[in-house]
VMD Tcl script that builds the backbone (N, CA, C; Angstrom):
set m [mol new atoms 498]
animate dup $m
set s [atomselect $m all]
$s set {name element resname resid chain x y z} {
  {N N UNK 1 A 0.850 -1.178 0.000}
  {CA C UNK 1 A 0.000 0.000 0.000}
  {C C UNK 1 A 0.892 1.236 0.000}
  {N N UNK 2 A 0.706 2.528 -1.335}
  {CA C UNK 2 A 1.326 3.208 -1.070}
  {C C UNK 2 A 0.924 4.276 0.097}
  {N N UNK 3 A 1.458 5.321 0.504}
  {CA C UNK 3 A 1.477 5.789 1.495}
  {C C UNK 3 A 1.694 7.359 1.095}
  {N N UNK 4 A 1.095 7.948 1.604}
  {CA C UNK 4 A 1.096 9.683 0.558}
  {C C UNK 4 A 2.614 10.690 1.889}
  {N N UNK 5 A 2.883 10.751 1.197}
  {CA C UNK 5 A 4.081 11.298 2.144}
  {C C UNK 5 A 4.364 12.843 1.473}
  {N N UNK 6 A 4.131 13.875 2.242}
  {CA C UNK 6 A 4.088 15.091 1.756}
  {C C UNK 6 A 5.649 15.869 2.822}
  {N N UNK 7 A 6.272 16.762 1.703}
  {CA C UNK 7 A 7.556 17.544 1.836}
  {C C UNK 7 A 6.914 18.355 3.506}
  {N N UNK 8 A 7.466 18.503 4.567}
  {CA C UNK 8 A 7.246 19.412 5.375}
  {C C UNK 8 A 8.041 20.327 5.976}
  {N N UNK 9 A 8.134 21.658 6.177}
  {CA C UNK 9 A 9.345 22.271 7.106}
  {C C UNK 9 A 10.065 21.537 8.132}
  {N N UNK 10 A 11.416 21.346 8.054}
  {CA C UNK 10 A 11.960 21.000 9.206}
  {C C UNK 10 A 12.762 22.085 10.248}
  {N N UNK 11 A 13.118 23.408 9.551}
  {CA C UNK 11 A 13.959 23.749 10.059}
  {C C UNK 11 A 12.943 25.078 9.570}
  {N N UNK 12 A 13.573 26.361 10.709}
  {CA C UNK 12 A 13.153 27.656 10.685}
  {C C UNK 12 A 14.378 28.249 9.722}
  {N N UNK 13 A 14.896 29.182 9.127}
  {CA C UNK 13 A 15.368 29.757 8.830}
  {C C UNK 13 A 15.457 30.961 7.841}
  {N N UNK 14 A 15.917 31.755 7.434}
  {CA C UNK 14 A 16.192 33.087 6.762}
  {C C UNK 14 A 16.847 33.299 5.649}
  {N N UNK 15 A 16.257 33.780 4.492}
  {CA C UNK 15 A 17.755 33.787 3.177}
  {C C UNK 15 A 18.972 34.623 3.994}
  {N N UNK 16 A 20.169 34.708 3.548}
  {CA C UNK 16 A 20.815 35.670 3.880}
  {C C UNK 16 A 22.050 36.821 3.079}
  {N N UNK 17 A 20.821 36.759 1.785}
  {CA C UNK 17 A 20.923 37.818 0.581}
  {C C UNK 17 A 20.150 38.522 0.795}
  {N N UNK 18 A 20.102 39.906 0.307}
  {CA C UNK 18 A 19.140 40.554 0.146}
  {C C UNK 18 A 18.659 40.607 -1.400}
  {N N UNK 19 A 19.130 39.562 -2.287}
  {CA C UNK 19 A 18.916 39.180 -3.560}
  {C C UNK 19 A 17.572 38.575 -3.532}
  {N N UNK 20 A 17.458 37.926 -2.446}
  {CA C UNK 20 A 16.292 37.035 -2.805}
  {C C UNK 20 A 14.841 37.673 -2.184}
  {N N UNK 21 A 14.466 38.761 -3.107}
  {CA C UNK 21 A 13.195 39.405 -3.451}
  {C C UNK 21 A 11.991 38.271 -3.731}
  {N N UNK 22 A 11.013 38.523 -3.551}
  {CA C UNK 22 A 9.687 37.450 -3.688}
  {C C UNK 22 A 10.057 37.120 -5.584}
  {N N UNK 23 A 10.333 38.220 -6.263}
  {CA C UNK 23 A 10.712 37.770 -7.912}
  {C C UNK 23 A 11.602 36.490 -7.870}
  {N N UNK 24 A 12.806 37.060 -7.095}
  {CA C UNK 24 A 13.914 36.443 -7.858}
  {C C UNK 24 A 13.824 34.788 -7.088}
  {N N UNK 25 A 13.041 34.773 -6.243}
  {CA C UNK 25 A 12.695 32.945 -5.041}
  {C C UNK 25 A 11.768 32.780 -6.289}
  {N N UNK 26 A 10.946 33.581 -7.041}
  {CA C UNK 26 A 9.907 32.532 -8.288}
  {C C UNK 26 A 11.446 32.454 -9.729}
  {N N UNK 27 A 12.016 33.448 -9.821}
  {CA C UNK 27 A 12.816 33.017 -10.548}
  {C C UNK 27 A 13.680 31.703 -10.477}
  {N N UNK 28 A 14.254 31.656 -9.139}
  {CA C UNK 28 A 14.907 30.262 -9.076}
  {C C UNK 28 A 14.364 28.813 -8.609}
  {N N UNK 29 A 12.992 29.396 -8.303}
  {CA C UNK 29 A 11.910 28.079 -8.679}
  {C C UNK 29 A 11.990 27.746 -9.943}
  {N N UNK 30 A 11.757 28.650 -10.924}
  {CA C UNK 30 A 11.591 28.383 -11.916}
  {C C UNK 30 A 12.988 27.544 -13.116}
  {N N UNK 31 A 13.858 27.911 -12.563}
  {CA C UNK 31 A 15.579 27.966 -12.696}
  {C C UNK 31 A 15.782 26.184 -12.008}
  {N N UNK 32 A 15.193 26.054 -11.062}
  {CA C UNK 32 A 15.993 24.747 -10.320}
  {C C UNK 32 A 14.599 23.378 -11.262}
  {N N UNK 33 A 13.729 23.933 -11.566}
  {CA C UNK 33 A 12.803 22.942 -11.997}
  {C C UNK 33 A 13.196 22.637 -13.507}
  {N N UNK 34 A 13.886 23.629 -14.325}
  {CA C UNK 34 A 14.657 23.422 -15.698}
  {C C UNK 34 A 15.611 24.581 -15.740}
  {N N UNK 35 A 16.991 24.428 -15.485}
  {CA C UNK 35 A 17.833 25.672 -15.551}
  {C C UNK 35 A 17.846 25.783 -17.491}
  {N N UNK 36 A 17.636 24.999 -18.105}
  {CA C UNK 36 A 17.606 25.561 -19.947}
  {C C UNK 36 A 16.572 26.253 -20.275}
  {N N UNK 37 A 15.480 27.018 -19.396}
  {CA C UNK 37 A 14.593 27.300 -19.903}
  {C C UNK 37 A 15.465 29.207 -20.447}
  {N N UNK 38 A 15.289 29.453 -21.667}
  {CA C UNK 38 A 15.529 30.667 -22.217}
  {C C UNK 38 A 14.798 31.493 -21.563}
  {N N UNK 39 A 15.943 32.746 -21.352}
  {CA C UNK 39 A 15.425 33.896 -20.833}
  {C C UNK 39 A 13.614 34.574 -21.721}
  {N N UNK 40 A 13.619 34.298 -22.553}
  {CA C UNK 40 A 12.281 34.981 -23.176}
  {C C UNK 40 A 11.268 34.100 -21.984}
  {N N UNK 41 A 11.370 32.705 -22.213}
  {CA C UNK 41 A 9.809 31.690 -21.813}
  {C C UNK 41 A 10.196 32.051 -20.253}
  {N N UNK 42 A 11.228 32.181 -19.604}
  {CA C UNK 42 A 11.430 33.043 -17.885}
  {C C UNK 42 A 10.600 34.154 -17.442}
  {N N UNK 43 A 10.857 34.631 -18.590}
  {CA C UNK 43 A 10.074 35.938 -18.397}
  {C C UNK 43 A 8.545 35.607 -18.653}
  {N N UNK 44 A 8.251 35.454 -19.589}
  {CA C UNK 44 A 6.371 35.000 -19.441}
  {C C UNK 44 A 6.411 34.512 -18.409}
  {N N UNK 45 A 6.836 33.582 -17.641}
  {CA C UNK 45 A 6.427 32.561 -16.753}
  {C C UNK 45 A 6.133 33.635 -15.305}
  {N N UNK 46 A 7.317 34.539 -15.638}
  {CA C UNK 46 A 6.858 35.401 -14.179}
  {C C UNK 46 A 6.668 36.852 -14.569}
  {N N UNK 47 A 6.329 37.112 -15.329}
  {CA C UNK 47 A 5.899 38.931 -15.840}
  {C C UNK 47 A 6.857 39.428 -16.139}
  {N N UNK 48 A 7.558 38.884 -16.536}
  {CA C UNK 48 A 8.953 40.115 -17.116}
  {C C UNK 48 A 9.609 40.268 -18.231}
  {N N UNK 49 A 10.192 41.589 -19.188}
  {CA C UNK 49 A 10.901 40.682 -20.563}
  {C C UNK 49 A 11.904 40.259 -20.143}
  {N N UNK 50 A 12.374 39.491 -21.271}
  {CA C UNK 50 A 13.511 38.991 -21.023}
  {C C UNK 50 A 14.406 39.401 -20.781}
  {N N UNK 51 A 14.909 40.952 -21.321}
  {CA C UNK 51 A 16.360 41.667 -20.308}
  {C C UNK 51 A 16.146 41.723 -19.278}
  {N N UNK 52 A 14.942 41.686 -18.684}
  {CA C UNK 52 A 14.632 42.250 -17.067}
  {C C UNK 52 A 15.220 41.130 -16.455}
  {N N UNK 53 A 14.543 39.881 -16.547}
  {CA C UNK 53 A 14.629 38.551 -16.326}
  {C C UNK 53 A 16.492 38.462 -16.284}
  {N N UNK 54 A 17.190 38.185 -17.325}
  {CA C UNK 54 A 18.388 38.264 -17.544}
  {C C UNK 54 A 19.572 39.267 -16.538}
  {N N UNK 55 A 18.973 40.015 -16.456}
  {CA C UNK 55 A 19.364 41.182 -15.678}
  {C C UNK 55 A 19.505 40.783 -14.653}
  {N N UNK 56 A 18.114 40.224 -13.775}
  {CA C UNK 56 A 18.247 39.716 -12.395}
  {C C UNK 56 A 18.637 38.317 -12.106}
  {N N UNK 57 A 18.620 37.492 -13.459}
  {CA C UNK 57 A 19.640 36.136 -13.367}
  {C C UNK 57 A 21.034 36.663 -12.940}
  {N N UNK 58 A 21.495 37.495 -13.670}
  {CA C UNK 58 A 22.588 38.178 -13.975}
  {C C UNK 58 A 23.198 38.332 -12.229}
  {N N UNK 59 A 22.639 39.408 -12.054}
  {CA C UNK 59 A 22.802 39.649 -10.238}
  {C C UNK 59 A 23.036 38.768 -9.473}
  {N N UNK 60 A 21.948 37.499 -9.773}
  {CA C UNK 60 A 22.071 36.368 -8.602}
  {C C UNK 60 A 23.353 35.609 -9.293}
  {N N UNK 61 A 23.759 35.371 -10.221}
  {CA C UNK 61 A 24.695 34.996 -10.156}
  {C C UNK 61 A 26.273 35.448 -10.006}
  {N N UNK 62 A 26.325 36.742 -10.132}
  {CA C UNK 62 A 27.286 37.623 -9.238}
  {C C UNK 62 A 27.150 37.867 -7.915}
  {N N UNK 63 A 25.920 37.387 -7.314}
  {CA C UNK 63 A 25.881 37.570 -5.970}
  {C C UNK 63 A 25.826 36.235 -5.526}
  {N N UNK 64 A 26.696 35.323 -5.824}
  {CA C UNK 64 A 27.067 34.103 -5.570}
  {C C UNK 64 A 25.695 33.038 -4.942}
  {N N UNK 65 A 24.506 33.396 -5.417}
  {CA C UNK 65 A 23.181 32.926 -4.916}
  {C C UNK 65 A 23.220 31.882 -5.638}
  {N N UNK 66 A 23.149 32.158 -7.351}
  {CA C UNK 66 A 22.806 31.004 -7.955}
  {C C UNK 66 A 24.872 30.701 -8.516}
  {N N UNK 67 A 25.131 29.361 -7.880}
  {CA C UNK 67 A 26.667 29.269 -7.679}
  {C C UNK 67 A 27.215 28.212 -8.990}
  {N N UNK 68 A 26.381 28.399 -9.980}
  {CA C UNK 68 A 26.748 27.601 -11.221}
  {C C UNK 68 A 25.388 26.873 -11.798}
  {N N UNK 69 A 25.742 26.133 -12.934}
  {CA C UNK 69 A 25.069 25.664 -13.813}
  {C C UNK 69 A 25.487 24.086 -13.926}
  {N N UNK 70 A 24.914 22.855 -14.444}
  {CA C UNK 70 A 25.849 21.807 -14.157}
  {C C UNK 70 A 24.905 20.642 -15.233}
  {N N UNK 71 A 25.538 19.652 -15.919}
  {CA C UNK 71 A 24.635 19.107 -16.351}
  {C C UNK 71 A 24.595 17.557 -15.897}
  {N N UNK 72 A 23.914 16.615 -15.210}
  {CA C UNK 72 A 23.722 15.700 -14.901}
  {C C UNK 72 A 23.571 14.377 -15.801}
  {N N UNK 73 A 24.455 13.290 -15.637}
  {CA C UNK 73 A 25.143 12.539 -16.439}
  {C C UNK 73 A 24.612 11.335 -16.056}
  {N N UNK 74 A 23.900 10.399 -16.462}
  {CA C UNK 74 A 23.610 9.122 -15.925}
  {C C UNK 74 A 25.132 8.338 -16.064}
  {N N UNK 75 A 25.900 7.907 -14.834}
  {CA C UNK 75 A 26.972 7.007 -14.805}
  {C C UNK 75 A 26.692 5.558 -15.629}
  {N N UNK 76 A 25.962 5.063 -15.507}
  {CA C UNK 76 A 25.810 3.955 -16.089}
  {C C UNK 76 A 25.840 3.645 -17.708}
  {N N UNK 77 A 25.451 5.457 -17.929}
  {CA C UNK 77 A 25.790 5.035 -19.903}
  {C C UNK 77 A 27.339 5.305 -19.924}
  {N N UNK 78 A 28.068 5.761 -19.116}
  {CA C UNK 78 A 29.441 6.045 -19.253}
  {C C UNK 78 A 29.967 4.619 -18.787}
  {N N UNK 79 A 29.301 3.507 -18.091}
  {CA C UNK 79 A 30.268 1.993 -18.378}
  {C C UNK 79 A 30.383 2.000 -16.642}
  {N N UNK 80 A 30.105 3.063 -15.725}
  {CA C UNK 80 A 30.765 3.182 -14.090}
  {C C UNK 80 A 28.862 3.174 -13.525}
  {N N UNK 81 A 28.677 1.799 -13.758}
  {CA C UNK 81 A 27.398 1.036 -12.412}
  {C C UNK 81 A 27.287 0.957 -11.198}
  {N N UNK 82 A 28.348 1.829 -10.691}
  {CA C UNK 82 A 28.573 0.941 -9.232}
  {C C UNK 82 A 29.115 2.417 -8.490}
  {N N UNK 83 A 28.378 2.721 -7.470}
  {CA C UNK 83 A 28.835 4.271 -6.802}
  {C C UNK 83 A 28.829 3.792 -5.448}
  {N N UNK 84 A 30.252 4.471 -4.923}
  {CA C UNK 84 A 30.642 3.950 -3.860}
  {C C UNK 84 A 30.988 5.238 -2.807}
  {N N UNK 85 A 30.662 4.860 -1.606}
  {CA C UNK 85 A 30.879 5.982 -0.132}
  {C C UNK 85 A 32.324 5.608 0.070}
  {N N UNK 86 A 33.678 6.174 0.451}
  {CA C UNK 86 A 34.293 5.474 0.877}
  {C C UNK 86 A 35.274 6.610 1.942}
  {N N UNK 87 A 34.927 6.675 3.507}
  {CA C UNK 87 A 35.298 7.359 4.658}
  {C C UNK 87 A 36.849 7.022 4.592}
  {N N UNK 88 A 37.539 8.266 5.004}
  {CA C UNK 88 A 39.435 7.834 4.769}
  {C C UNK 88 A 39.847 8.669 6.334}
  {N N UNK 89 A 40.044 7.832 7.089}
  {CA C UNK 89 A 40.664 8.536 8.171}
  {C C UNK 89 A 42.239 8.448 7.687}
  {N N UNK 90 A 42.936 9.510 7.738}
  {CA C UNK 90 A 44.118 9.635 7.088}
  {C C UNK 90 A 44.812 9.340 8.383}
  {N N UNK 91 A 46.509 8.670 7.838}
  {CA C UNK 91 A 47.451 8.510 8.889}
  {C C UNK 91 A 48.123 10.036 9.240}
  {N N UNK 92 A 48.765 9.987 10.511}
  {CA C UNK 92 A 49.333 11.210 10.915}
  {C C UNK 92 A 50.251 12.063 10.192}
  {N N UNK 93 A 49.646 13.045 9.648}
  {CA C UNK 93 A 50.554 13.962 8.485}
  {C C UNK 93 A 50.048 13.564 6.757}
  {N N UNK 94 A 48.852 12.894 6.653}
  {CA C UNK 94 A 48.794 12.565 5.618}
  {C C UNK 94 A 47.504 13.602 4.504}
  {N N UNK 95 A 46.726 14.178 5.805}
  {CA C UNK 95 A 45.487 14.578 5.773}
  {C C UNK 95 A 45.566 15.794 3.811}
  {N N UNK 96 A 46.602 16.311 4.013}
  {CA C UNK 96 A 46.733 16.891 2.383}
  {C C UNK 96 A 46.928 15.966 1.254}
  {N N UNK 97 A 47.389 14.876 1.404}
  {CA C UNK 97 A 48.143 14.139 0.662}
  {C C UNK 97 A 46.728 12.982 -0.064}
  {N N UNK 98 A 45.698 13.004 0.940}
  {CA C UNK 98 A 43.965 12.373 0.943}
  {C C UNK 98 A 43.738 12.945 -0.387}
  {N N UNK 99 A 43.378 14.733 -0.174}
  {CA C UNK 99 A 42.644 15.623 -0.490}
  {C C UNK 99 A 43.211 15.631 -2.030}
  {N N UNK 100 A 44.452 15.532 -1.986}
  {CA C UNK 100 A 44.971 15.620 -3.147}
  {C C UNK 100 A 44.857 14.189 -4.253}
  {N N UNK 101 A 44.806 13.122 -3.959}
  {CA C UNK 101 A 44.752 11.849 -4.597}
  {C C UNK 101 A 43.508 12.179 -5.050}
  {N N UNK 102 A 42.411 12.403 -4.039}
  {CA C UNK 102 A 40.626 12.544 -4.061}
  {C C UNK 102 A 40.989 13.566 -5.988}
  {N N UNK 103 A 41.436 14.140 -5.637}
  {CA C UNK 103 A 41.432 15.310 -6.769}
  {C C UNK 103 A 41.566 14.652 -8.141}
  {N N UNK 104 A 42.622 13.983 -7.976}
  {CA C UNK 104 A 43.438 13.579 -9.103}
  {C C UNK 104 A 43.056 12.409 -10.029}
  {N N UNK 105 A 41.679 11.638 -9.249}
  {CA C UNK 105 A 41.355 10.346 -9.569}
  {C C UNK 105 A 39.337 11.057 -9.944}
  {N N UNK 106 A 39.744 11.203 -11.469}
  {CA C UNK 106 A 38.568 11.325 -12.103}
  {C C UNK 106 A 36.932 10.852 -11.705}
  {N N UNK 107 A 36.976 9.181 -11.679}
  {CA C UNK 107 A 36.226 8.537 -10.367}
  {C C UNK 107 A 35.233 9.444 -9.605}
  {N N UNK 108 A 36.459 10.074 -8.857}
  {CA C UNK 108 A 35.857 10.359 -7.670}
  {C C UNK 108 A 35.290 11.912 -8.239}
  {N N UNK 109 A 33.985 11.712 -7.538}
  {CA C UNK 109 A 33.044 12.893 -8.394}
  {C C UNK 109 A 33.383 13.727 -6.738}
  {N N UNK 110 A 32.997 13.142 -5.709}
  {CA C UNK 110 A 32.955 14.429 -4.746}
  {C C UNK 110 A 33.875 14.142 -3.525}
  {N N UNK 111 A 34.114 15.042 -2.667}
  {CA C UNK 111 A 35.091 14.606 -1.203}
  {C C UNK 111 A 35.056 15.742 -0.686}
  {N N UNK 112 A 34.866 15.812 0.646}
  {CA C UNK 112 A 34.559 16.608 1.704}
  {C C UNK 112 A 34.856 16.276 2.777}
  {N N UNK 113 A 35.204 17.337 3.804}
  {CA C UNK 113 A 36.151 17.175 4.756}
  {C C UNK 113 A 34.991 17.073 5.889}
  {N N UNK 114 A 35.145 15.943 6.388}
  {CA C UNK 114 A 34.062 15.921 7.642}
  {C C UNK 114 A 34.440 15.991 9.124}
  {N N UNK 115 A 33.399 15.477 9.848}
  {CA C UNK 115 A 33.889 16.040 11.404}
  {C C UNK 115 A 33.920 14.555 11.621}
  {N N UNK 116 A 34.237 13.951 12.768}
  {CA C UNK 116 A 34.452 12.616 13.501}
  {C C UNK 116 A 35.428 11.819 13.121}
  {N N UNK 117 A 35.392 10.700 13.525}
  {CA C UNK 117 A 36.847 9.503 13.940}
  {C C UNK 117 A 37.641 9.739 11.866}
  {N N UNK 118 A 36.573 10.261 11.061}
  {CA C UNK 118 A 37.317 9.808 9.978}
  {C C UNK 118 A 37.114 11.483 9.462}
  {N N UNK 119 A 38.167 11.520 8.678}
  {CA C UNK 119 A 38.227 13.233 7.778}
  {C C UNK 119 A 37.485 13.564 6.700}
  {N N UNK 120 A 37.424 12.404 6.305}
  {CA C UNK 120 A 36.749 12.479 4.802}
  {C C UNK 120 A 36.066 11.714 4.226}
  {N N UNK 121 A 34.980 12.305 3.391}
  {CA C UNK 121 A 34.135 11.339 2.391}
  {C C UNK 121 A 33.902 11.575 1.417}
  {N N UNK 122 A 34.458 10.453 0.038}
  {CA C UNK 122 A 34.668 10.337 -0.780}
  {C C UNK 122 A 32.907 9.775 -1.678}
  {N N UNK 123 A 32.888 9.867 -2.686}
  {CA C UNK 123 A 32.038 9.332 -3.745}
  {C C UNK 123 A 32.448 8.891 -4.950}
  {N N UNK 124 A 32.165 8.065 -5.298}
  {CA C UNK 124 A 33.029 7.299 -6.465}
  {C C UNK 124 A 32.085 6.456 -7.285}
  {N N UNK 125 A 32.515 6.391 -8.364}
  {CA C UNK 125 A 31.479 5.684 -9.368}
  {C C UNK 125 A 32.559 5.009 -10.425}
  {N N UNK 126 A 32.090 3.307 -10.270}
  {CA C UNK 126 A 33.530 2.152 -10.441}
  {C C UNK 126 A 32.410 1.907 -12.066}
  {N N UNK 127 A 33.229 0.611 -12.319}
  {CA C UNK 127 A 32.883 -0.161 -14.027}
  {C C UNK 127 A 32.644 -1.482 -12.930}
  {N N UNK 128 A 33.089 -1.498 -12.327}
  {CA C UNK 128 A 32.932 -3.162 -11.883}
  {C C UNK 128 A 33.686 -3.267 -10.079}
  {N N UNK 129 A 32.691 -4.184 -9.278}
  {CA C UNK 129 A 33.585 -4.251 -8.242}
  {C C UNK 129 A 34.637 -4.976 -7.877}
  {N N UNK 130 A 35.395 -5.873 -9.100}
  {CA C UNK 130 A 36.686 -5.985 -8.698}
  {C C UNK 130 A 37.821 -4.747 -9.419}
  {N N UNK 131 A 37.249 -3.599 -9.469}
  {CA C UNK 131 A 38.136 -2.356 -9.959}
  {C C UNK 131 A 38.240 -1.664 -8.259}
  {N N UNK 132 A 37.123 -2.121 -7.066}
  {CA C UNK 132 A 36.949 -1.445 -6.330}
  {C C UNK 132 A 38.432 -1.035 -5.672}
  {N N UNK 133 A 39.463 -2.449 -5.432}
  {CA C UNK 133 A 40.597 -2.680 -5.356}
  {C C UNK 133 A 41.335 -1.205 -5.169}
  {N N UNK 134 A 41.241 -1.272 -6.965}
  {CA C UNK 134 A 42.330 -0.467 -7.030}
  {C C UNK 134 A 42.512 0.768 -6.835}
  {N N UNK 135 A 41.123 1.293 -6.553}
  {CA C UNK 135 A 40.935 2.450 -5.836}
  {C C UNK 135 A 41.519 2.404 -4.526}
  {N N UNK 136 A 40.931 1.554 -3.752}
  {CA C UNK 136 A 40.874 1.645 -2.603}
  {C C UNK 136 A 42.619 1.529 -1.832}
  {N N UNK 137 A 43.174 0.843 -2.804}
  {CA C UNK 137 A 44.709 0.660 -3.075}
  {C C UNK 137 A 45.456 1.890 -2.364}
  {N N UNK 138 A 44.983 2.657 -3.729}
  {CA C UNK 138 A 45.724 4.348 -3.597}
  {C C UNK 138 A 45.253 4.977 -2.308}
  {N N UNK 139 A 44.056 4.872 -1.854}
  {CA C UNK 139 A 43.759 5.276 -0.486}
  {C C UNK 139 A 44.386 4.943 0.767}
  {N N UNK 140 A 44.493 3.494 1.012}
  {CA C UNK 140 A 45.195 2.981 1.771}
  {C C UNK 140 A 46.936 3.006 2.057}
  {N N UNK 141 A 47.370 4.107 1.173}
  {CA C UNK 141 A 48.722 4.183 1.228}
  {C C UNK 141 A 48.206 5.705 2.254}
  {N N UNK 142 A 47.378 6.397 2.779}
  {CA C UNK 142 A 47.826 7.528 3.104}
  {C C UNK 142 A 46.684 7.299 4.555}
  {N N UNK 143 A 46.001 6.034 4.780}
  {CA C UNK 143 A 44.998 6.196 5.755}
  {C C UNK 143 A 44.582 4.669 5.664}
  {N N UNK 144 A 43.379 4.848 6.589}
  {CA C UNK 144 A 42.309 3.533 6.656}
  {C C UNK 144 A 40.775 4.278 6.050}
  {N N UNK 145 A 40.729 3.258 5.530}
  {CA C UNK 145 A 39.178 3.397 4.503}
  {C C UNK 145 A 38.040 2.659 5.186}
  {N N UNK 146 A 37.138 2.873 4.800}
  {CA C UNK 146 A 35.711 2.479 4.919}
  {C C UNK 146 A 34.582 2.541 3.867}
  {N N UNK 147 A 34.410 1.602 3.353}
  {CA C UNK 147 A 33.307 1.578 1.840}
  {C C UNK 147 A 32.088 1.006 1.985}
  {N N UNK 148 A 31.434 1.822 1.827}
  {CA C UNK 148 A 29.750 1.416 1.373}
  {C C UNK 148 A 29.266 1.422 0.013}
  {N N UNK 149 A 28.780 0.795 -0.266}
  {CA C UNK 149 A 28.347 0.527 -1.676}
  {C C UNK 149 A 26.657 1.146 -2.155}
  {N N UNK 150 A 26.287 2.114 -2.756}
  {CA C UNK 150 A 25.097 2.645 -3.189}
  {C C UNK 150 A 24.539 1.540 -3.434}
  {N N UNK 151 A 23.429 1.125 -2.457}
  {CA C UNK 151 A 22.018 0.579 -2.726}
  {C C UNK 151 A 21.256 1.244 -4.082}
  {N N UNK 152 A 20.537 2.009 -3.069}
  {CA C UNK 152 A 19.740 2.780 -4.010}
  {C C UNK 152 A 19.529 4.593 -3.516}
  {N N UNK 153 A 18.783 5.145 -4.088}
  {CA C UNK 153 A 18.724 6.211 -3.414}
  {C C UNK 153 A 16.950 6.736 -3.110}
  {N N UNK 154 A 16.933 6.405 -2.369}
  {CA C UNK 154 A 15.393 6.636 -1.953}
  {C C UNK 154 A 15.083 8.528 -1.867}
  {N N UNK 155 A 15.885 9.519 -1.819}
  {CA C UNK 155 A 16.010 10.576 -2.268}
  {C C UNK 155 A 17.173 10.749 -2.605}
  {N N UNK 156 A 16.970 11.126 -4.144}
  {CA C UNK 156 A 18.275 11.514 -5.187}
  {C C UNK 156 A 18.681 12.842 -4.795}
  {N N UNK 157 A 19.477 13.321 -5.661}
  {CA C UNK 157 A 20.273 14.600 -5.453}
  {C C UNK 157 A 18.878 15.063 -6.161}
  {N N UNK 158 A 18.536 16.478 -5.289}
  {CA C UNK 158 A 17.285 17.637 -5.448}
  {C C UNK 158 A 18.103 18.703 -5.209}
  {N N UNK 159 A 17.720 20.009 -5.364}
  {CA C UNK 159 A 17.667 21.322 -4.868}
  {C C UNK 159 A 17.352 21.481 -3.538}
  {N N UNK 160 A 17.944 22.729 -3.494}
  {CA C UNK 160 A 18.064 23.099 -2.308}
  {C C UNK 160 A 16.071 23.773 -2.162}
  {N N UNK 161 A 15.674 23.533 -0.698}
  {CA C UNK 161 A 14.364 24.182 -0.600}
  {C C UNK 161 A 14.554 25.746 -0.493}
  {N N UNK 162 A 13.791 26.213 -0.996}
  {CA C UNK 162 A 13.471 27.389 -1.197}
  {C C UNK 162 A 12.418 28.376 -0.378}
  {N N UNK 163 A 12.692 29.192 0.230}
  {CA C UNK 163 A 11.649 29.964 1.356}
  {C C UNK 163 A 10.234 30.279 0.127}
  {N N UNK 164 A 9.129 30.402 1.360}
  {CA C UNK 164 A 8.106 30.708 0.132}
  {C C UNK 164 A 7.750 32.116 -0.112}
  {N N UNK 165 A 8.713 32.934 0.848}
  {CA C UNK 165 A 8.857 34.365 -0.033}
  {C C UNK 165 A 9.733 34.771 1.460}
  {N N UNK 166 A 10.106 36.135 0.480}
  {CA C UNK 166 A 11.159 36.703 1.238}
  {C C UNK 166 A 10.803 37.683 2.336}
}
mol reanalyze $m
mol bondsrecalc $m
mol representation Tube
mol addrep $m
């Protein structure tokens, strides 16, 4: 039986631009639901022409609000099925030497420096899990690892929520 499960506030909080006018929160509604939509069909969608529209894209993205553009790649037509967590508590003095491998190894789409027993967490997307190896190889020269293997994702990568006005 499905089960109706509706989005709810969890948290109180405040923009902390003064960019984000009641326009420009429908603009990047409109922006996070299809960022290709052309400045002309932007503008119908929320009353504006299109320089206006453009103009205030323009702003938010000099005002580091809207922080890039990006296009999303299904891994699996690229041959890499298999996406992996993998925590690196680095050995003593090694903690740059992590950050830098993380960099250098295509693979790895993301890594971030976290808080607790381990520094970092890695994301990785393999061809097969006996390649897992050889990743995990290069890691283990600078720390101890920890790998989880992507199940599934019961919530995918979304946008960020958006206040319902400013």
């Amino acid at each position: 039986m499905a089960t109706n499960v509706t989005e709810e506030t969890v948290f109180t909080y405040a923009p902390s631009s003064e960019l984000l006018d009641a326009v420009n929160l429908r603009l990047l509604r409109e922006l996070q639901a299809n960022p290709r939509l052309p400045m002309a069909e932007l503008g119908r969608r929320i009353g504006m022409s299109a320089p206006a529209v453009a103009e205030r894209v323009r702003r938010l993205e000099e005002g580091g609000v809207i922080a890039g553009y990006r296009l999303d790649i299904n891994p699996v037509a690229l041959g890499l099925p298999i996406a992996v967590y993998i925590r690196v508590r680095p050995d003593p003095g090694q903690l740059p030497r992590v950050a830098e491998l993380a960099r250098g190894i295509p693979e790895v789409v993301e890594c971030h420096r976290i808080t607790g027993e381990d520094c970092f967490i890695l994301k990785a997307h393999i061809p097969a899990m006996e390649q897992l190896d050889r990743l995990l190889d290069r890691l283990l020269l600078y720390g101890v690892t920890t790998t989880s293997i992507l199940q599934s994702s019961p919530v995918p990568l979304r946008g960020l929520p958006l206040p319902l006005s400013s």
